[in-house]
C-alpha positions in Angstrom: -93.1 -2.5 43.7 -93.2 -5.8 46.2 -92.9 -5.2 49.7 -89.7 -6.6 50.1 -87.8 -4.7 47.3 -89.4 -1.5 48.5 -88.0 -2.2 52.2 -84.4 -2.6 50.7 -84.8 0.6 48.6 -85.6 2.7 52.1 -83.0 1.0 53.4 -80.4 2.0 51.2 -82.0 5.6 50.9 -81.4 5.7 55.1 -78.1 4.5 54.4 -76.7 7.0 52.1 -78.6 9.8 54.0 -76.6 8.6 57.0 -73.5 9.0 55.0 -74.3 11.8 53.9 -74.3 13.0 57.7 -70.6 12.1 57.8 -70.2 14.0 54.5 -69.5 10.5 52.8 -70.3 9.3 49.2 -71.2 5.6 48.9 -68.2 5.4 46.4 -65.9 6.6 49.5 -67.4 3.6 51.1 -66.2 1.3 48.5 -63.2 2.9 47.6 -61.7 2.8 51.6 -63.3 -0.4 52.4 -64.1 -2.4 49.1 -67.1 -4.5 48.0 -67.2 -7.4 50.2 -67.1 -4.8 53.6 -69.8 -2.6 51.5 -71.9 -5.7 51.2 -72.0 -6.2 54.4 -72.4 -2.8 55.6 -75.8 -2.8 53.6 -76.4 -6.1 54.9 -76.2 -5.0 58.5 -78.5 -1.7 57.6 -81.0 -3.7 55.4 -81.5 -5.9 58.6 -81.6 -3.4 61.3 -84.6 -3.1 62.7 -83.8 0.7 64.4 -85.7 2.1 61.5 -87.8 4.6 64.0 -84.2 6.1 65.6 -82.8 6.4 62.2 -85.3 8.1 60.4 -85.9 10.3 64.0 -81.8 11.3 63.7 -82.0 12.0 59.9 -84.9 14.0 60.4 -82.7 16.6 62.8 -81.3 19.3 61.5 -78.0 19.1 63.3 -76.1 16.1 64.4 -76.6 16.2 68.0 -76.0 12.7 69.7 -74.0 10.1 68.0 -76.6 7.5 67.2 -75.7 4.3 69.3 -78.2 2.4 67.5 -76.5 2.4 63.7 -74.5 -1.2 63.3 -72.4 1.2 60.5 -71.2 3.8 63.1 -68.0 2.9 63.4 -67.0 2.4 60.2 -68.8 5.6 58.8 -67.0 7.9 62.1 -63.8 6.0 60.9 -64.1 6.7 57.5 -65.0 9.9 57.9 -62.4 11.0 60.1 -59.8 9.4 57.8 -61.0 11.4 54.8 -61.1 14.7 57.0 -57.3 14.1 57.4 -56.8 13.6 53.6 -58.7 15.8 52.7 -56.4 17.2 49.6 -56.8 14.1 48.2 -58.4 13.4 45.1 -61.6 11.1 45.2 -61.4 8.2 42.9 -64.4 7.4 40.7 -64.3 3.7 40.5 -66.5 2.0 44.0 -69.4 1.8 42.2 -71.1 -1.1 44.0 -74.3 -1.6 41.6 -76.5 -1.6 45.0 -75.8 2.0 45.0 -76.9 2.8 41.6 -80.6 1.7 42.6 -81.3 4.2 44.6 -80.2 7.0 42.0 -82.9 5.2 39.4 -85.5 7.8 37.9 -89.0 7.1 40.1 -87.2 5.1 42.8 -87.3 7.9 45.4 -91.0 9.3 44.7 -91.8 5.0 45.2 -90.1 5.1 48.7 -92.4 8.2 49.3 -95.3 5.8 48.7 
């Protein structure tokens, strides 16, 4: 795996892991926001350099402080809270932005752990 592909592969594994703090699915991402915004949400992650803070946060076991570093806070505390308050609704299968689907790929994760 080339250096490159391998540094957008963490990337979106720290992305979906920070959702996952806000009790998001990437497809809630899509769904609320669509493609384009999703896009550039990974954009802005892909090119963050705050890899240390992140993986430091996502390492603790509870949420603790809100991490000022993340260029997707806002939109993941917004999203979040907005699902929280419709929370009887259904969740919609379609939002699958292929990006996503990468990460789920048998072997990807055990090659991030390389």
């Amino acid at each position: 795996m080339t250096g490159l592909k391998k540094r957008y592969l963490e990337h979106l594994d720290r992305m979906r892991r920070m959702m996952a703090r806000y009790a998001l699915e990437p497809r809630d991402v899509t769904r609320f926001y669509g493609e384009s915004e999703t896009r550039n949400a990974l954009g802005r992650c892909i090119t963050c350099e705050a890899v240390a803070p992140c993986e430091a946060y996502l390492a603790e076991t509870d949420l603790g402080e809100t991490p000022t570093f993340c260029p997707n806070l806002n939109i993941l505390q917004a999203l979040s809270a907005t699902l929280n308050e419709d929370d009887g609704e259904d969740a919609s299968e379609s939002g699958s932005l292929n990006a996503w689907q990468a990460v789920r790929r048998p072997g990807v994760r055990d090659a991030l752990r390389a």
